[in-house]
PyMOL Python script that loads the backbone (N, CA, C, O; Angstrom):
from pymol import cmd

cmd.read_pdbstr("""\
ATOM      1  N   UNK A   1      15.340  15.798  -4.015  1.00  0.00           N
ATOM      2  CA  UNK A   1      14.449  14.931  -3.270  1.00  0.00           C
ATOM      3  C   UNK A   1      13.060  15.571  -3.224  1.00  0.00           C
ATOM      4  O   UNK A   1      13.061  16.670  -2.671  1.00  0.00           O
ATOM      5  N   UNK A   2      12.080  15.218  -3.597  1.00  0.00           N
ATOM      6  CA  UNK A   2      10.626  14.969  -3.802  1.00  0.00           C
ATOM      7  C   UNK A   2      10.039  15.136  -2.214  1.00  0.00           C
ATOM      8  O   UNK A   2      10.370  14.215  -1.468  1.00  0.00           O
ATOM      9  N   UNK A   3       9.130  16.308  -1.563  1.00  0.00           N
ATOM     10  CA  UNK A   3       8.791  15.701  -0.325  1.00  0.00           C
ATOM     11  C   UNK A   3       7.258  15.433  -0.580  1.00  0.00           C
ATOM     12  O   UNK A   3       6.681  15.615   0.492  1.00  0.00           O
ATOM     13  N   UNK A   4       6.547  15.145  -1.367  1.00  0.00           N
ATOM     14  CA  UNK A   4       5.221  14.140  -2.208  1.00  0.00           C
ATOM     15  C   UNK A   4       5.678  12.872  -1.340  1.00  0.00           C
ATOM     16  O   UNK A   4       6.692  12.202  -1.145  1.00  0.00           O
ATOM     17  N   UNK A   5       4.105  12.944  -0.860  1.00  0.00           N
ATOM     18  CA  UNK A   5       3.423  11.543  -0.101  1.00  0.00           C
ATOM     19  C   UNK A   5       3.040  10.855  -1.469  1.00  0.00           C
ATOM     20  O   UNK A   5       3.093  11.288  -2.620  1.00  0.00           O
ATOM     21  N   UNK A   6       2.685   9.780  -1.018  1.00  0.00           N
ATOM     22  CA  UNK A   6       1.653   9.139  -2.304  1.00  0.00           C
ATOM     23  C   UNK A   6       0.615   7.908  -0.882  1.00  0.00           C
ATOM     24  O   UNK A   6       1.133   7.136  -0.076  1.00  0.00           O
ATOM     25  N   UNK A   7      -0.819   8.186  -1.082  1.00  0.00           N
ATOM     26  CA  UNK A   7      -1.414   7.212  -0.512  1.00  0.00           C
ATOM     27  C   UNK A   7      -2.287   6.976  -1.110  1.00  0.00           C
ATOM     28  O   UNK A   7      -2.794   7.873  -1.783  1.00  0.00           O
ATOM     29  N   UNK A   8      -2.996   5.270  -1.116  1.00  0.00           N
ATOM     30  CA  UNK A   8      -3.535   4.872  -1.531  1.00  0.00           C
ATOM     31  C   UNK A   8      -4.763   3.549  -0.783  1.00  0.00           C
ATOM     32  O   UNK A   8      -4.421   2.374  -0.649  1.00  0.00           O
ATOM     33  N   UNK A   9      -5.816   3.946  -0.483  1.00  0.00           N
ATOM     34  CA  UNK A   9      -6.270   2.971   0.360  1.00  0.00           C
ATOM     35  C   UNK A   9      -7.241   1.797  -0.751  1.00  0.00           C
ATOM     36  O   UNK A   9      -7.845   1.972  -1.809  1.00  0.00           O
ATOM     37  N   UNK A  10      -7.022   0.687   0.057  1.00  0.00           N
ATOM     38  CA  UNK A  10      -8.026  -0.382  -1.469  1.00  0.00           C
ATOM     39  C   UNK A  10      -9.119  -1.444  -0.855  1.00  0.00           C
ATOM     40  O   UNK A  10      -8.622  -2.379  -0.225  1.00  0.00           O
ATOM     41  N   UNK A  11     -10.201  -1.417  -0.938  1.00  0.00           N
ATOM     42  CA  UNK A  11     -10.840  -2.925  -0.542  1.00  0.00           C
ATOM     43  C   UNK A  11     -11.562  -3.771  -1.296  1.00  0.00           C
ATOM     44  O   UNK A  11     -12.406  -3.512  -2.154  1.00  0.00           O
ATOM     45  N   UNK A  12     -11.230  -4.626  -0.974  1.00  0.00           N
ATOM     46  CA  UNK A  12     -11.938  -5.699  -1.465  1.00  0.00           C
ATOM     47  C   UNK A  12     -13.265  -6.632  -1.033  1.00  0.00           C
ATOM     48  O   UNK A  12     -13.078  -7.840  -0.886  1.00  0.00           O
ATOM     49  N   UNK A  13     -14.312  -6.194  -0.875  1.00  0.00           N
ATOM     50  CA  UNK A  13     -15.369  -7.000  -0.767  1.00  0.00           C
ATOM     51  C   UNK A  13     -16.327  -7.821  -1.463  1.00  0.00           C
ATOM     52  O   UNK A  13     -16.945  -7.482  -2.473  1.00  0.00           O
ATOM     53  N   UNK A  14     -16.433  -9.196  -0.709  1.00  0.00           N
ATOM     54  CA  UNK A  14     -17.216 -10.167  -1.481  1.00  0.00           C
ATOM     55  C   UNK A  14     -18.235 -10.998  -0.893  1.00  0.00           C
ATOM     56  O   UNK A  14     -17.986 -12.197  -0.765  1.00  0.00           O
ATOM     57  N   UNK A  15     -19.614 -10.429  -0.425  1.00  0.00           N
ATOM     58  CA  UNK A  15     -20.330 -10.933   0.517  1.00  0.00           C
ATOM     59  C   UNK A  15     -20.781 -12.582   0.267  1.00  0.00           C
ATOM     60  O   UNK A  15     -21.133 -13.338   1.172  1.00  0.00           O
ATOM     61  N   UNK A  16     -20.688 -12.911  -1.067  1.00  0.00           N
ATOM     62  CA  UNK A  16     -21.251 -13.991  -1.116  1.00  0.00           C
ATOM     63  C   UNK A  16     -20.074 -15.179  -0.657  1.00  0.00           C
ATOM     64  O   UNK A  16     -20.399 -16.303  -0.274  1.00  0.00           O
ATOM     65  N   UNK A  17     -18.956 -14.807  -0.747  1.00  0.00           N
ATOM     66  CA  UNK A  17     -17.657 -15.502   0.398  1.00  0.00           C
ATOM     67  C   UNK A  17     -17.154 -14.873   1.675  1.00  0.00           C
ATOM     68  O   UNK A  17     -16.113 -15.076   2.301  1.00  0.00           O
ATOM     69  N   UNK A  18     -18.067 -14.137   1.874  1.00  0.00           N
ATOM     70  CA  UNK A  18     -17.558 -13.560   3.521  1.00  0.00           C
ATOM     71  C   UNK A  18     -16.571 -12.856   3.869  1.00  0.00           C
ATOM     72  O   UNK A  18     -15.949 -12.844   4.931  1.00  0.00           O
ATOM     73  N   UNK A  19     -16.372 -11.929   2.407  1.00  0.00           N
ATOM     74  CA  UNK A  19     -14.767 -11.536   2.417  1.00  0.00           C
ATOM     75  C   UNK A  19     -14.789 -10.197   2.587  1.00  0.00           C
ATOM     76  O   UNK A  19     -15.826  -9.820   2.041  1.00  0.00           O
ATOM     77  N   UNK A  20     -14.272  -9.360   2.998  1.00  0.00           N
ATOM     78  CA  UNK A  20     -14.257  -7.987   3.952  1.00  0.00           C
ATOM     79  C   UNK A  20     -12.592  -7.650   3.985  1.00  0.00           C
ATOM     80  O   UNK A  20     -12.015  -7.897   5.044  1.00  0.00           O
ATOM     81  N   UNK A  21     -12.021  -7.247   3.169  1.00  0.00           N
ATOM     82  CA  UNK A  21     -10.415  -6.959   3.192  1.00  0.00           C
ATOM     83  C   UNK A  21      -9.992  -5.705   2.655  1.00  0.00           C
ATOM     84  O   UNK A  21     -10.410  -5.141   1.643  1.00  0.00           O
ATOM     85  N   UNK A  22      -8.962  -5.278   3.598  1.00  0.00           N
ATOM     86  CA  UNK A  22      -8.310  -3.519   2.854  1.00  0.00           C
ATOM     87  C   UNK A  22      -7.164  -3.994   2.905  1.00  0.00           C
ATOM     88  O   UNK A  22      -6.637  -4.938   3.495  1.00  0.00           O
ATOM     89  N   UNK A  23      -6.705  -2.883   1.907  1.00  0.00           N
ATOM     90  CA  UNK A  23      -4.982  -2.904   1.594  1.00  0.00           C
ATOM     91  C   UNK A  23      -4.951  -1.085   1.713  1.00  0.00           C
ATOM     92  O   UNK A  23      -5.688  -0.235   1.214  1.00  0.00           O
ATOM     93  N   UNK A  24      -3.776  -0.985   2.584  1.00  0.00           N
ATOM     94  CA  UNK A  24      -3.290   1.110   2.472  1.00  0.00           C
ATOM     95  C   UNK A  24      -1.862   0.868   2.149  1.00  0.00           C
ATOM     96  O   UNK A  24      -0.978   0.090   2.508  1.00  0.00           O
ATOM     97  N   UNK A  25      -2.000   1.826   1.349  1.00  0.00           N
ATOM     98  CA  UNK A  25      -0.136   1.863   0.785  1.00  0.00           C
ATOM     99  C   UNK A  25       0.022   3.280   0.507  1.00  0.00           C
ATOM    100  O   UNK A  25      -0.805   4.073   0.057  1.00  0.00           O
ATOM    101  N   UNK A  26       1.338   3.473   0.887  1.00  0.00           N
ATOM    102  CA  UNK A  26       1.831   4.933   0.990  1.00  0.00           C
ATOM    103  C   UNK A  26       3.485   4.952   0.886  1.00  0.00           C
ATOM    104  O   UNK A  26       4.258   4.240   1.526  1.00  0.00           O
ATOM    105  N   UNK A  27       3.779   5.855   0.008  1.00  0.00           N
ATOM    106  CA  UNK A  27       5.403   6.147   0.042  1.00  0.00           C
ATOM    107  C   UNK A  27       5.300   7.103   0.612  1.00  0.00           C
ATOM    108  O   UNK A  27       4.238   7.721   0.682  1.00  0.00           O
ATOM    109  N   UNK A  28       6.753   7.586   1.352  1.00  0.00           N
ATOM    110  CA  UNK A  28       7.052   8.392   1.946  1.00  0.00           C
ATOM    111  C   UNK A  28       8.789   8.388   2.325  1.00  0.00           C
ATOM    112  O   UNK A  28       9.334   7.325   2.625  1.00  0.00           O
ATOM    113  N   UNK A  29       9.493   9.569   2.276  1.00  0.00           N
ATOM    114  CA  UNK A  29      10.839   9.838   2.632  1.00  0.00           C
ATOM    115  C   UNK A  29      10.701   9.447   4.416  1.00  0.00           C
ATOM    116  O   UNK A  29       9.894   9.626   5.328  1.00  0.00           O
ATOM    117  N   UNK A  30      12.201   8.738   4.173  1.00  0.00           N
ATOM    118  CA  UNK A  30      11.954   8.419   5.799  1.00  0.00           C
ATOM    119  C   UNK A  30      12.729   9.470   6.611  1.00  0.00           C
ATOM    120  O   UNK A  30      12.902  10.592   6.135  1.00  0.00           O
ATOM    121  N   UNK A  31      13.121   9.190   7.621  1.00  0.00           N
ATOM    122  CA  UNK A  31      14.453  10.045   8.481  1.00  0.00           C
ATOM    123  C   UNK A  31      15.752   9.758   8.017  1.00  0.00           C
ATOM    124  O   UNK A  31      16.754  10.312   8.468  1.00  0.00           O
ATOM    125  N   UNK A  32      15.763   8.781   6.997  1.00  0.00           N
ATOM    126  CA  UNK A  32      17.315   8.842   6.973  1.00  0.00           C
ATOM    127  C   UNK A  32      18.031   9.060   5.810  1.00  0.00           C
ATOM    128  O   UNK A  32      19.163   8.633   5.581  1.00  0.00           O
ATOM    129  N   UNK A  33      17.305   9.775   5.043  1.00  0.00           N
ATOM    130  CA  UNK A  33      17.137   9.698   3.496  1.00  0.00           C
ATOM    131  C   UNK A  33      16.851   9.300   2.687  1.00  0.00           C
ATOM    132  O   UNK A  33      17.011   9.809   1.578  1.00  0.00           O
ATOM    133  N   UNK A  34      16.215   8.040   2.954  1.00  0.00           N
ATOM    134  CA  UNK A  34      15.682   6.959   2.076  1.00  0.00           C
ATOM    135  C   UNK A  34      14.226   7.050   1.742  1.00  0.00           C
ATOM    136  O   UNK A  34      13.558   7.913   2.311  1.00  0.00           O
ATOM    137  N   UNK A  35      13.662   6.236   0.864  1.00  0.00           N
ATOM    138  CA  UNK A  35      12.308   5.928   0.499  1.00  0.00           C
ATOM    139  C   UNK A  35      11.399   5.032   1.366  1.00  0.00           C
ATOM    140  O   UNK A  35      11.915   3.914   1.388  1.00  0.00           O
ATOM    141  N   UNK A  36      10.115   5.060   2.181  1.00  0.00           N
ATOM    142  CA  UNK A  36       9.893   3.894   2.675  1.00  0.00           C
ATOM    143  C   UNK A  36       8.394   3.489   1.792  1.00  0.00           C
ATOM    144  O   UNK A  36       7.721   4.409   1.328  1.00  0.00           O
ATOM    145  N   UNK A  37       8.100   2.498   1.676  1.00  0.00           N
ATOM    146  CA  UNK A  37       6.605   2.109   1.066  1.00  0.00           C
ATOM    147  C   UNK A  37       6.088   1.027   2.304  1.00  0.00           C
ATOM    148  O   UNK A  37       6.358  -0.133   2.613  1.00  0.00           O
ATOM    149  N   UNK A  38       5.272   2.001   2.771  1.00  0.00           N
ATOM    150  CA  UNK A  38       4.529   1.136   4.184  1.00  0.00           C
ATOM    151  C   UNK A  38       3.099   0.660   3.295  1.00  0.00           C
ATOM    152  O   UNK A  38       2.412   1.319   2.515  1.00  0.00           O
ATOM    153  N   UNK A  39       2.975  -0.679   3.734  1.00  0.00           N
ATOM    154  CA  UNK A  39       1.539  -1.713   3.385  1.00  0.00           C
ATOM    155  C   UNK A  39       1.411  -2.016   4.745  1.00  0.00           C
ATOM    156  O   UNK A  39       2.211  -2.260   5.648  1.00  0.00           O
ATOM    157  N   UNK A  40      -0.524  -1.890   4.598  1.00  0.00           N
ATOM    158  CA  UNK A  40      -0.660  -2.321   6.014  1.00  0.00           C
ATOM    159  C   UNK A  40      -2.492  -2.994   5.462  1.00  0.00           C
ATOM    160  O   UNK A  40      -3.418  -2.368   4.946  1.00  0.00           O
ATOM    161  N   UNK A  41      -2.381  -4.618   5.902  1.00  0.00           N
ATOM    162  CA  UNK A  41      -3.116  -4.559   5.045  1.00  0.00           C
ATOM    163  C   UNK A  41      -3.907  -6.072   5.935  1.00  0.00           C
ATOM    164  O   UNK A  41      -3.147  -6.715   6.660  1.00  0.00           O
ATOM    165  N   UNK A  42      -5.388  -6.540   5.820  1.00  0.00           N
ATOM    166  CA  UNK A  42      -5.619  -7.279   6.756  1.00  0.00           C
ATOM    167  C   UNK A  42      -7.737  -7.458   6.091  1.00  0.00           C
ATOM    168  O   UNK A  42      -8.305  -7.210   5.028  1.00  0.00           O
ATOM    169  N   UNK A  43      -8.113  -7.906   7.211  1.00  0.00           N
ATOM    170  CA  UNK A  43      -9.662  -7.821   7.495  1.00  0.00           C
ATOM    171  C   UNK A  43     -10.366  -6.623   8.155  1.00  0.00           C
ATOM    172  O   UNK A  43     -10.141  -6.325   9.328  1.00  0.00           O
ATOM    173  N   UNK A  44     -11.411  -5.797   7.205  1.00  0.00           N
ATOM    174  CA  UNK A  44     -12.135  -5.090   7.574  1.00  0.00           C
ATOM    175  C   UNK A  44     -12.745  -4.933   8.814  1.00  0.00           C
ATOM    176  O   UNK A  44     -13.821  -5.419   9.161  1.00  0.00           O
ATOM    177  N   UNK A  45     -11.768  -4.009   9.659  1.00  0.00           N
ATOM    178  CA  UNK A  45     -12.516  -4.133  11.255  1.00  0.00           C
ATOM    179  C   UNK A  45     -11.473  -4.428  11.900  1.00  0.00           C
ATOM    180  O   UNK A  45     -11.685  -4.464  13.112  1.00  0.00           O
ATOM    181  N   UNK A  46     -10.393  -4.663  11.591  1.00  0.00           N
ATOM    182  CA  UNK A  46      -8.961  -5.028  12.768  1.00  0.00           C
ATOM    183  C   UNK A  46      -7.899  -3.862  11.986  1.00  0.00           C
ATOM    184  O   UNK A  46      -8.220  -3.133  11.047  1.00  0.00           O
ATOM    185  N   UNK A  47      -6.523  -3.926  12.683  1.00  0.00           N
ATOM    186  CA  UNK A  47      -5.619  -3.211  12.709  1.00  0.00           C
ATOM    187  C   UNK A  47      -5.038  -3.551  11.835  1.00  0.00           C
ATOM    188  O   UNK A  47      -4.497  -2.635  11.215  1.00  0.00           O
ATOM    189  N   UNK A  48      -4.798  -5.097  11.253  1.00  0.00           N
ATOM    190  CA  UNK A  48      -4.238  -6.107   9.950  1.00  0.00           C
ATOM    191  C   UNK A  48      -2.352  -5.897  10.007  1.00  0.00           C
ATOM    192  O   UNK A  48      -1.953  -5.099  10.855  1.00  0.00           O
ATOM    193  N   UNK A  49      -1.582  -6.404   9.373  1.00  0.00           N
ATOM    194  CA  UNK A  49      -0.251  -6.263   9.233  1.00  0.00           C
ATOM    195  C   UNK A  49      -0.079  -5.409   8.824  1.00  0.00           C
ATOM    196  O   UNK A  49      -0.908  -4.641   8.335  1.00  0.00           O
ATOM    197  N   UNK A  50       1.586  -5.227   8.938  1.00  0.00           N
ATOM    198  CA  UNK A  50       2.310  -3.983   8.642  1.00  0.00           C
ATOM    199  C   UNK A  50       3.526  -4.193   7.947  1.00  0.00           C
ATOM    200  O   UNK A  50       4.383  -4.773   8.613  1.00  0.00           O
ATOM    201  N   UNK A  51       3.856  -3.855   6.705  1.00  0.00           N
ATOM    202  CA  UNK A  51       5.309  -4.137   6.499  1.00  0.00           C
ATOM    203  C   UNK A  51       5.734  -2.934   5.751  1.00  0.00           C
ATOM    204  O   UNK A  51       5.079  -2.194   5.017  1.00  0.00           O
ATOM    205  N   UNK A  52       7.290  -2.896   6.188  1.00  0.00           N
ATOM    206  CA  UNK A  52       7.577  -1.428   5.778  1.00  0.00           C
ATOM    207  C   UNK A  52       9.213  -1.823   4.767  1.00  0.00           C
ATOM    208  O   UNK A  52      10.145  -2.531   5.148  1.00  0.00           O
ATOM    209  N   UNK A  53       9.102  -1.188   3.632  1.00  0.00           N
ATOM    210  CA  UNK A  53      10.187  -2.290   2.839  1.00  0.00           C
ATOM    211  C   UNK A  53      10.904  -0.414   2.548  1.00  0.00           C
ATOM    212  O   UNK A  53      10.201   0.552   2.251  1.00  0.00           O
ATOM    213  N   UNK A  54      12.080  -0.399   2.706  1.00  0.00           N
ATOM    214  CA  UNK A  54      13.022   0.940   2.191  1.00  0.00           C
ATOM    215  C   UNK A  54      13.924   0.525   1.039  1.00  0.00           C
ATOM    216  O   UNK A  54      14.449  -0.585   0.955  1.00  0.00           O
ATOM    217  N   UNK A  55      14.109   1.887  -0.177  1.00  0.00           N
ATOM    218  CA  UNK A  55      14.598   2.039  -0.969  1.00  0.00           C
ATOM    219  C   UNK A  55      15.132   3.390  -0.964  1.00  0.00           C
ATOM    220  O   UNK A  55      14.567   4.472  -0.802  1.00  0.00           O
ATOM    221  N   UNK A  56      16.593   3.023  -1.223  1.00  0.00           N
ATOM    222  CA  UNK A  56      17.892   4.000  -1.705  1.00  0.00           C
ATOM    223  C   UNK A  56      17.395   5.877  -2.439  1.00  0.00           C
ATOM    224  O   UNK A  56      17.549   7.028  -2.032  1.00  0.00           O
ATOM    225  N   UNK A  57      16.684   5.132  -3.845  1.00  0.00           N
ATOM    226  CA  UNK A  57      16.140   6.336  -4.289  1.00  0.00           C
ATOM    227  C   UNK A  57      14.588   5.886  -4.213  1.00  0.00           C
ATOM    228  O   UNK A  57      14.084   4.840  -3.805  1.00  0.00           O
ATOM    229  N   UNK A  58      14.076   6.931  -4.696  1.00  0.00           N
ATOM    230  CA  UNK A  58      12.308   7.734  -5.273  1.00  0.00           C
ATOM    231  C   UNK A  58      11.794   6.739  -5.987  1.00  0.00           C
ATOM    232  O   UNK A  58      10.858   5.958  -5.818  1.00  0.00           O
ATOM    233  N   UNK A  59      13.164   7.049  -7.427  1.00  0.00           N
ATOM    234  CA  UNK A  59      11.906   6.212  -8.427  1.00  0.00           C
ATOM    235  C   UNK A  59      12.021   5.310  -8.388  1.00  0.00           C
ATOM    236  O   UNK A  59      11.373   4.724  -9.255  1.00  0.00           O
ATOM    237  N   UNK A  60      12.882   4.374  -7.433  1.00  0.00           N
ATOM    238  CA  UNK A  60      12.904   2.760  -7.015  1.00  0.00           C
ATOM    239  C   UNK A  60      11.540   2.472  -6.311  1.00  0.00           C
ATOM    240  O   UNK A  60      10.680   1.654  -6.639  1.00  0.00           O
ATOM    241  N   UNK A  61      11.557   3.571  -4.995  1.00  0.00           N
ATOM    242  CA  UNK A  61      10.515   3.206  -4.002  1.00  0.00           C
ATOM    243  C   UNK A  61       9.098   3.039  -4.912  1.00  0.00           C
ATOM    244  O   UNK A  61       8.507   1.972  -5.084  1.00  0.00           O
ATOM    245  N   UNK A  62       8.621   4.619  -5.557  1.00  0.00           N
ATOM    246  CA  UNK A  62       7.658   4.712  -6.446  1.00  0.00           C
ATOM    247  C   UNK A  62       6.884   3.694  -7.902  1.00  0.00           C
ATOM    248  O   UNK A  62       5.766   3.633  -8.413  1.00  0.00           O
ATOM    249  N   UNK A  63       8.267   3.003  -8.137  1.00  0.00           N
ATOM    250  CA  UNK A  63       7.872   1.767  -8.839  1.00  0.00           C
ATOM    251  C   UNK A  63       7.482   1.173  -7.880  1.00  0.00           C
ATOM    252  O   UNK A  63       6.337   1.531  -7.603  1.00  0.00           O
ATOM    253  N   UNK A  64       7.919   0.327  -7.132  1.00  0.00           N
ATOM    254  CA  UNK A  64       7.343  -0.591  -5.946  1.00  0.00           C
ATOM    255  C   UNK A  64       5.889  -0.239  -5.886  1.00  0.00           C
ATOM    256  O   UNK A  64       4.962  -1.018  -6.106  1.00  0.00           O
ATOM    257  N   UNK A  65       5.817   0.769  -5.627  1.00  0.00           N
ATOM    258  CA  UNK A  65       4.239   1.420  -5.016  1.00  0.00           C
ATOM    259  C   UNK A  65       3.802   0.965  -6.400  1.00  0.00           C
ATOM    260  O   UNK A  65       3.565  -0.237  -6.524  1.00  0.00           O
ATOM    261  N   UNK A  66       3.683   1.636  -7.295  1.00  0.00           N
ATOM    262  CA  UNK A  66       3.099   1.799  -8.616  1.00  0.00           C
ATOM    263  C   UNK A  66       2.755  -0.133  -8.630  1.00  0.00           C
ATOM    264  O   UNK A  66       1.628  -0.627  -8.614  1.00  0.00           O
ATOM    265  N   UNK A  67       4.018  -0.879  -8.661  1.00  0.00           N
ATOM    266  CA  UNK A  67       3.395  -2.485  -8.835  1.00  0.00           C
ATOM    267  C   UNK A  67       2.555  -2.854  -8.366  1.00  0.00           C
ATOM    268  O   UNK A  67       1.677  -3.561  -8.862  1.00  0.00           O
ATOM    269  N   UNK A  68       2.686  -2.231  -6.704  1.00  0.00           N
ATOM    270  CA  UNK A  68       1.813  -2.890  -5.668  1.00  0.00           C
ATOM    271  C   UNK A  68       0.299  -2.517  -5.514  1.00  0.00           C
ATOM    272  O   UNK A  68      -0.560  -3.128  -4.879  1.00  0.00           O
ATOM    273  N   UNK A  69       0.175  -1.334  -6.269  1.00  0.00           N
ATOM    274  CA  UNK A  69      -0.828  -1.289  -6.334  1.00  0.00           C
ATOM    275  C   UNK A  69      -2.030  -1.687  -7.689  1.00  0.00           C
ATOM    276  O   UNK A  69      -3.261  -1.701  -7.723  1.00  0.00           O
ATOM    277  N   UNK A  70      -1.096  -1.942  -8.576  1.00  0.00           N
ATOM    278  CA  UNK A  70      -1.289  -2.355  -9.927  1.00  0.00           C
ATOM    279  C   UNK A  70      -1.664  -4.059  -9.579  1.00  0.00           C
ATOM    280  O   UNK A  70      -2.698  -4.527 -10.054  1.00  0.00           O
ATOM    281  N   UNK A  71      -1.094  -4.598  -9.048  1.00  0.00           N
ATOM    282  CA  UNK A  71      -1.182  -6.542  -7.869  1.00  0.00           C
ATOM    283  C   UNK A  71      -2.630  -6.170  -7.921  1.00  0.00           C
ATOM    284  O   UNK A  71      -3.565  -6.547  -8.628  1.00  0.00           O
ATOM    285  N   UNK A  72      -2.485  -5.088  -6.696  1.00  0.00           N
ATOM    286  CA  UNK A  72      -3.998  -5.684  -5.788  1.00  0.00           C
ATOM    287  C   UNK A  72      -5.052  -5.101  -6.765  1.00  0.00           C
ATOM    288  O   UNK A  72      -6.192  -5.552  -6.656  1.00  0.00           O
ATOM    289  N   UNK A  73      -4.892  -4.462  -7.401  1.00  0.00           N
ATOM    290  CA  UNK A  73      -6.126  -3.680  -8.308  1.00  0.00           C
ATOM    291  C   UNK A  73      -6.668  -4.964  -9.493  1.00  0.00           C
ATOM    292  O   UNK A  73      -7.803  -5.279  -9.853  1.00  0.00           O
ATOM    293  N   UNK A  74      -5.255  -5.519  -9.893  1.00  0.00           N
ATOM    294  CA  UNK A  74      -5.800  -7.061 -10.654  1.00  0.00           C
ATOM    295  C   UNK A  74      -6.710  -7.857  -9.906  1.00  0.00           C
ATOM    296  O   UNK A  74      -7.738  -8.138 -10.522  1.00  0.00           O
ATOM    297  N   UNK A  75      -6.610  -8.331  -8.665  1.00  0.00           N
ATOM    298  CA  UNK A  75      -6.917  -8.948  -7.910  1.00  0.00           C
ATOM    299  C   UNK A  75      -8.238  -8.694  -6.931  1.00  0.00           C
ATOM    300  O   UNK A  75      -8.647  -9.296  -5.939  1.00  0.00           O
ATOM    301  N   UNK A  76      -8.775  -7.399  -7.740  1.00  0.00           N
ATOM    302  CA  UNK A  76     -10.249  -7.083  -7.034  1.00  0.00           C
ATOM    303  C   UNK A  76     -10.191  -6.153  -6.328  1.00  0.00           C
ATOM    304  O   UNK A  76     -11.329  -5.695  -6.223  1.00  0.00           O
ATOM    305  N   UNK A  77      -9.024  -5.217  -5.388  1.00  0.00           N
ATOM    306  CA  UNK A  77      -9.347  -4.423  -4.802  1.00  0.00           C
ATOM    307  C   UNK A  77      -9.540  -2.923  -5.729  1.00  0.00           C
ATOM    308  O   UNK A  77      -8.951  -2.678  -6.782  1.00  0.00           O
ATOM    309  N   UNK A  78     -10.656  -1.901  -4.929  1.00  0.00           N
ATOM    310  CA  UNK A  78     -11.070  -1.028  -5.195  1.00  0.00           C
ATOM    311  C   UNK A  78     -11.230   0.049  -4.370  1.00  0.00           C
ATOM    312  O   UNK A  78     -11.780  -0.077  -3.276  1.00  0.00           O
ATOM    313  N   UNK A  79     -10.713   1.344  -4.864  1.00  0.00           N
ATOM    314  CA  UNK A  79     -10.696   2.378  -4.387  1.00  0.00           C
ATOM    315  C   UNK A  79     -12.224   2.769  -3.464  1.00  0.00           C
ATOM    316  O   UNK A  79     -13.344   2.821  -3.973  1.00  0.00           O
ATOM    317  N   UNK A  80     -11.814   3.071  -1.659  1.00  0.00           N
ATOM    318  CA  UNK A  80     -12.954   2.394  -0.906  1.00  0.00           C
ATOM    319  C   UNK A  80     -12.002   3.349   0.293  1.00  0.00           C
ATOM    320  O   UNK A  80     -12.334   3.358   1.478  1.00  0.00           O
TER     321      UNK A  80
END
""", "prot")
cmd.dss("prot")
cmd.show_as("cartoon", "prot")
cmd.util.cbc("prot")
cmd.orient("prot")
């Protein structure tokens, strides 16, 4: 077992639509042996949602991460 964080924070801004948005994503081993990949993700200036999705092994969780951040990086967000 791997004890490597992985974080990643992302935003997306677009003044000429009023758009102000972050995405943070992070793997991490939880307490119970498992993998967790917490997203917490919303409008620039608030606390935004939270969802926390667990996987069995690493390189399950670590793909997840790896997609999710591969999504939002298509989609305009930038290292911020």
């Amino acid at each position: 077992m791997s004890t490597q964080q992985f974080q990643v924070h992302l935003v997306r801004v677009d003044r000429s639509r009023r758009m102000a948005r972050f995405y943070h994503l992070s793997l991490e081993p939880s307490l119970f042996g498992d993998f967790a990949v917490a997203r917490n993700w919303g409008r620039i200036g608030t606390h935004g949602r939270v969802r926390i999705d667990l996987f069995a092994d690493e390189k399950a969780a670590l793909q997840h991460f790896l997609g999710m951040m591969k999504q939002k990086k298509g989609r305009g967000y930038r290292p911020g």
